[in-house]
PLY file of the C-alpha trace (Angstrom):
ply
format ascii 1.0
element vertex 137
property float x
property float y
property float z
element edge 136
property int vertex1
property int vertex2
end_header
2.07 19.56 1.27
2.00 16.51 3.63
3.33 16.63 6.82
6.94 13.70 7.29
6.90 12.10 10.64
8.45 8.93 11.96
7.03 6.84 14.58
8.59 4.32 17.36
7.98 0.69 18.01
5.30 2.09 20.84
3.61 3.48 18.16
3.27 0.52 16.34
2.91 -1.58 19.06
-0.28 0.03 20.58
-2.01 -0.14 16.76
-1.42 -4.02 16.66
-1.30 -5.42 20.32
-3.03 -2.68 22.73
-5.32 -1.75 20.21
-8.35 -1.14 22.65
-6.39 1.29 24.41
-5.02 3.59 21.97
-4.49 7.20 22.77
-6.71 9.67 21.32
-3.52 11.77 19.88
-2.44 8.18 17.84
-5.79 7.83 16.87
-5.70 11.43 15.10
-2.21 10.33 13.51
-3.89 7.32 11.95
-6.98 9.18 10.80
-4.27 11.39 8.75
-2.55 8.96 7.34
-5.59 7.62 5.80
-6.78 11.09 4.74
-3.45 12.00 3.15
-2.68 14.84 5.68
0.53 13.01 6.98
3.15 10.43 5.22
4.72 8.52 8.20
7.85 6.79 8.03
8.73 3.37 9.99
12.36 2.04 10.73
12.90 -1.23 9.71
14.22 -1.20 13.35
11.08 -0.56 14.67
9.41 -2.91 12.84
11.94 -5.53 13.67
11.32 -4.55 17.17
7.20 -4.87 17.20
8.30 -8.21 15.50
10.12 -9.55 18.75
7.60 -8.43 20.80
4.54 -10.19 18.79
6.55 -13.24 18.20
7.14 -13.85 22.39
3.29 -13.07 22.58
2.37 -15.74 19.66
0.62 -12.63 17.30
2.82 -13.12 14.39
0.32 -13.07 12.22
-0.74 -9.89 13.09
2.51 -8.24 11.66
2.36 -9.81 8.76
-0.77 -8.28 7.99
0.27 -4.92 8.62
3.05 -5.45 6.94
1.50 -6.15 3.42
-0.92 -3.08 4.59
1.80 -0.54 4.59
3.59 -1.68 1.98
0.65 -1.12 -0.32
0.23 2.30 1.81
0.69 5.32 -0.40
1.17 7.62 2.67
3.29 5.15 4.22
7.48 4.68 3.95
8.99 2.07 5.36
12.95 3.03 5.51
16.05 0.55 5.77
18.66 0.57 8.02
21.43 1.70 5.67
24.69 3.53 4.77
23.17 6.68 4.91
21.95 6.14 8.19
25.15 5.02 9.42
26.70 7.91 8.14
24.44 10.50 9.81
25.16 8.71 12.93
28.83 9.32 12.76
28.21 13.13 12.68
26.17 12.09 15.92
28.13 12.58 19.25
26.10 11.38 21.65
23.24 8.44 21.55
20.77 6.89 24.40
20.15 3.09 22.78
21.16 2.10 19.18
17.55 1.37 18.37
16.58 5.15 19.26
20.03 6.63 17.11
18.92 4.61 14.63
15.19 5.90 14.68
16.31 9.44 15.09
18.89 9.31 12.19
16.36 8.25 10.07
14.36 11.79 10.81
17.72 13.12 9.92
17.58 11.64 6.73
13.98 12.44 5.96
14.53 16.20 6.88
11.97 15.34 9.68
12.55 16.65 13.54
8.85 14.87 14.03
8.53 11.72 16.22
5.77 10.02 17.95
7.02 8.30 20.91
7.10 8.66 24.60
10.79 8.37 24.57
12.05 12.19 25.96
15.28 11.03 25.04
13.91 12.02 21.79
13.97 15.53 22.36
17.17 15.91 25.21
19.43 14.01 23.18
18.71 14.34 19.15
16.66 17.61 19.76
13.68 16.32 17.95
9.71 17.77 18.57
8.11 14.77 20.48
4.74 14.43 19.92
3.64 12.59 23.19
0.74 11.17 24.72
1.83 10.63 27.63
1.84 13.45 30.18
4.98 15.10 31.61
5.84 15.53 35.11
0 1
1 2
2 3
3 4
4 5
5 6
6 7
7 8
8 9
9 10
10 11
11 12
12 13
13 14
14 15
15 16
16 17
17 18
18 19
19 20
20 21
21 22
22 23
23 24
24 25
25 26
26 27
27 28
28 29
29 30
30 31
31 32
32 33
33 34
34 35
35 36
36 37
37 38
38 39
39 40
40 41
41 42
42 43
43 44
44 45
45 46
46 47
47 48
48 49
49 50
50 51
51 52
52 53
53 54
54 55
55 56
56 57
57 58
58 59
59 60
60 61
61 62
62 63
63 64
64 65
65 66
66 67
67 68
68 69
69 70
70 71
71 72
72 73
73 74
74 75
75 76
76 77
77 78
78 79
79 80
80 81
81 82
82 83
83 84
84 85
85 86
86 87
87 88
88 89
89 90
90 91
91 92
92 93
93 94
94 95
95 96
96 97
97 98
98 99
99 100
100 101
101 102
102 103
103 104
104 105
105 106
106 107
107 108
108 109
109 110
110 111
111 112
112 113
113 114
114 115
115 116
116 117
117 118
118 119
119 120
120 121
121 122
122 123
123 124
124 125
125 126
126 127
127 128
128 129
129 130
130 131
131 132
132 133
133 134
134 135
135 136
């Protein structure tokens, strides 16, 4: 059985804009997507965020690349911001940023507590395992 995570807009962003510097833990992640080991899910919301960020930095062609690419991904979902969503986040009481409710709904609805980020808002607030490369202090 494949292991359901869901990954950030950092995630994304270091895998199409700070390519040269991605960590060695993200480089694992991608390795098992390829290999089948891992199905990853990405938020429209984080997509839509990597978007802004490309577009103010002139790369949109980048995204829509890697868009096709994981659309034709088999170990690959990407999930909509939708009524289901919205309802989980009603049964949430307390949120950091709408982006990052959003995000951590959508482990919710995946029956994922998984997420690659750097975010520890991650894990205080929605009590989700955050798989981080970035050292704590």
């Amino acid at each position: 059985m494949t292991e359901i995570v869901v990954i950030d807009a950092q995630v994304l962003f270091y895998f199409h804009y700070d390519y040269q510097k991605i960590p060695s833990m993200l480089q694992e992640l991608k390795k098992k997507v390829i290999d089948g080991k891992i199905t990853v899910i990405i938020p429209t919301i984080a997509i839509a965020e990597l978007f802004w960020k490309m577009r103010k930095v002139g790369k949109i062609n980048v995204i829509r690349e890697a868009l096709d690419r994981w659309e034709k991904s088999e170990n690959i979902i990407i999930d909509d911001f939708n009524l289901e969503i919205l309802k989980l986040m009603l049964e949430n009481m307390e949120s950091h940023e709408l982006h990052d409710e959003i995000i951590a709904m959508t482990c919710k609805k995946h029956d994922t507590n998984i997420i690659y980020s750097t975010d520890k808002k991650f894990e205080d607030i929605f009590k989700l395992q955050l798989r981080s490369w970035k050292k704590r202090k």
